[in-house]
C-alpha positions as CSV (number, residue, x, y, z in Angstrom):
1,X,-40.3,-24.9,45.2
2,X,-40.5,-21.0,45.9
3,X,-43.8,-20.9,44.3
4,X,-44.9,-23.5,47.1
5,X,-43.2,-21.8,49.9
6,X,-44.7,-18.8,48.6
7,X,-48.5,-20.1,48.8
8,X,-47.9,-21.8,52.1
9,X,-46.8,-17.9,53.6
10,X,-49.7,-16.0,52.2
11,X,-52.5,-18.8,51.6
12,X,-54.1,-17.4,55.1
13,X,-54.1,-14.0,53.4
14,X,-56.0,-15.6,50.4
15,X,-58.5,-17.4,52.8
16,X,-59.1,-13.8,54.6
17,X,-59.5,-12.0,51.9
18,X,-62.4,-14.0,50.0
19,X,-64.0,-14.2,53.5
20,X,-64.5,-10.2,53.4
21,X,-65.3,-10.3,49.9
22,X,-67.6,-13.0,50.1
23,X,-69.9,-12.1,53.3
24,X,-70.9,-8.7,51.5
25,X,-73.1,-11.6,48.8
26,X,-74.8,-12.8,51.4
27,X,-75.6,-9.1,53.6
28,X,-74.9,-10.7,56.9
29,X,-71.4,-8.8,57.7
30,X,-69.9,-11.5,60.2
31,X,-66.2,-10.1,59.4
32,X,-65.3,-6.1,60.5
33,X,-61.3,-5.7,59.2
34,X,-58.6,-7.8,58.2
35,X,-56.8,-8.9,61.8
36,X,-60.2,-9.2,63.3
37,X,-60.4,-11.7,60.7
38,X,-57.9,-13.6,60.6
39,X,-58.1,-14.0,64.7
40,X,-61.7,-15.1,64.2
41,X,-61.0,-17.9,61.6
42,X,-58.2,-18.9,64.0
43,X,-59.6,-19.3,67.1
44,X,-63.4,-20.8,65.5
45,X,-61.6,-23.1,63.1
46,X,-58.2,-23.0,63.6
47,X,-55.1,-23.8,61.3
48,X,-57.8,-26.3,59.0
49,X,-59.4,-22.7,58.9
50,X,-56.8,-20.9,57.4
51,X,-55.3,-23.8,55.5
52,X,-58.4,-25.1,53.7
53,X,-58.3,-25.7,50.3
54,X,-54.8,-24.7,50.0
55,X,-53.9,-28.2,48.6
56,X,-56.0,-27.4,45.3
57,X,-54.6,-23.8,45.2
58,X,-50.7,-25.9,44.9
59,X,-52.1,-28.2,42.5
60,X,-52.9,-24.6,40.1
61,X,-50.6,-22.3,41.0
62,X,-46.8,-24.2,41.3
63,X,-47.7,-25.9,37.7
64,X,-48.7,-22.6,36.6
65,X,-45.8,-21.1,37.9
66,X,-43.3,-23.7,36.7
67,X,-44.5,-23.4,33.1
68,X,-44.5,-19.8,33.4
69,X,-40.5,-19.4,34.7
70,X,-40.0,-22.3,31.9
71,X,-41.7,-20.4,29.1
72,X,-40.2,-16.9,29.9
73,X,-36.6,-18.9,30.7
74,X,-36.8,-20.6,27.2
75,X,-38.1,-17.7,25.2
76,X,-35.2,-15.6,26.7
77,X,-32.2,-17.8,25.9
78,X,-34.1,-18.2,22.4
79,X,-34.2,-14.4,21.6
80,X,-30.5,-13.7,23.4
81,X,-29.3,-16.8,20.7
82,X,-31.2,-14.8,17.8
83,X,-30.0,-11.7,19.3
84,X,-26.3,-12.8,19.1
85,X,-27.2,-14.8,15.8
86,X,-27.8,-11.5,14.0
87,X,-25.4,-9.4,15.5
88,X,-22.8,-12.3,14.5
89,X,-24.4,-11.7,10.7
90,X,-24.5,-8.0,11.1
91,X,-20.4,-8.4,11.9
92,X,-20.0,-10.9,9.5
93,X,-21.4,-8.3,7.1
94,X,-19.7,-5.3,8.1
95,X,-16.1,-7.4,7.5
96,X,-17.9,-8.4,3.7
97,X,-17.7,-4.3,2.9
98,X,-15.1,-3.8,4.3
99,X,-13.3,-6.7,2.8
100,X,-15.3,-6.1,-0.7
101,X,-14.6,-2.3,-0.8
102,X,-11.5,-3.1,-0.3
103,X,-11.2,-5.5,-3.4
104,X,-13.8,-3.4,-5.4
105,X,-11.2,-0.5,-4.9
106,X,-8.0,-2.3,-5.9
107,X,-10.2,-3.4,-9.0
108,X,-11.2,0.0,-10.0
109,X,-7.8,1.7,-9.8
110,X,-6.4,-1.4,-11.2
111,X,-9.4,-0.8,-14.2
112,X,-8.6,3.3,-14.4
113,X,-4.6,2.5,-14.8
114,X,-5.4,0.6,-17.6
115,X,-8.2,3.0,-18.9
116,X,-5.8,5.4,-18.6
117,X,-3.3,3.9,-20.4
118,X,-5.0,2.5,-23.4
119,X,-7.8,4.8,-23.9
120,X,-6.5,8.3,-22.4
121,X,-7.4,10.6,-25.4
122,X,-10.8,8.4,-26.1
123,X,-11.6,9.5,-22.6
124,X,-11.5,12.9,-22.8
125,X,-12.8,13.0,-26.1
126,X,-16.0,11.2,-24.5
127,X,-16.0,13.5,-21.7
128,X,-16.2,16.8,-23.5
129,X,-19.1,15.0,-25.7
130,X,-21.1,14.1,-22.4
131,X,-20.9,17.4,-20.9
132,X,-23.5,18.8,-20.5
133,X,-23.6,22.7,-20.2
134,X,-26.1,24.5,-17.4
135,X,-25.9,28.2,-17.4
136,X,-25.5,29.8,-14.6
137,X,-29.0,31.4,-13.1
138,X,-28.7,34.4,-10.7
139,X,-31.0,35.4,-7.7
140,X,-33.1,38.0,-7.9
141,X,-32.0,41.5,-6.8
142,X,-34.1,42.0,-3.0
């Protein structure tokens, strides 16, 4: 409906404008500016003047338009659904960590406690064996 209303309030702006356009094909300049224009159209061929044609130029342009709105409409609830899809995962993930760090953290102290407690002097017997000794380099004097 706004698309209509919309062609019905500028179609004489259309018609005026291909008039000045087109009379420079044919080298005969009948038309000097804009208003002189549109005054000329209306007083020679009146409203049929300015309205002309105006019925096909609905028939393009308020399908057009409608599938346009539709199209942009449909493909924006679409990405704001994805949108909110992911963000829901991304949340749904965060909590997993968290939740899982959690867990993996009470398993691991849970695990160490009993390393400790079984193995302690195997442990430090490993560790000394695993260590690995770097020496120490020193910067040159400037």
């Amino acid at each position: 409906m706004a698309k209509f209303m919309a062609v019905v309030a500028t179609y004489p702006h259309e018609v005026v404008r291909t008039r000045l356009r087109e009379q420079a094909r044919d080298g005969a300049f009948k038309y000097s500016g804009f208003l002189t224009t549109l005054q000329q159209i209306a007083r020679e061929e009146g409203v049929r003047g300015l309205y002309g044609g105006m019925s096909m130029h609905l028939l393009r342009s308020v399908p057009n338009a409608a599938i346009m709105f539709s199209t942009y409409e449909l493909t924006s609830r679409w990405m704001k659904k994805k949108a909110l899809l992911e963000d829901g995962e991304r949340e749904k993930e965060r909590e997993r960590e968290k939740n899982g760090n959690v867990e993996n953290r009470e398993k691991e102290n849970i695990i160490s406690r009993d390393d400790i407690e079984r193995n302690d002097g195997e442990k430090s017997g490993e560790r000394e064996k695993n260590r690995v000794k770097v020496p120490l380099r020193t910067m040159p004097a400037r």
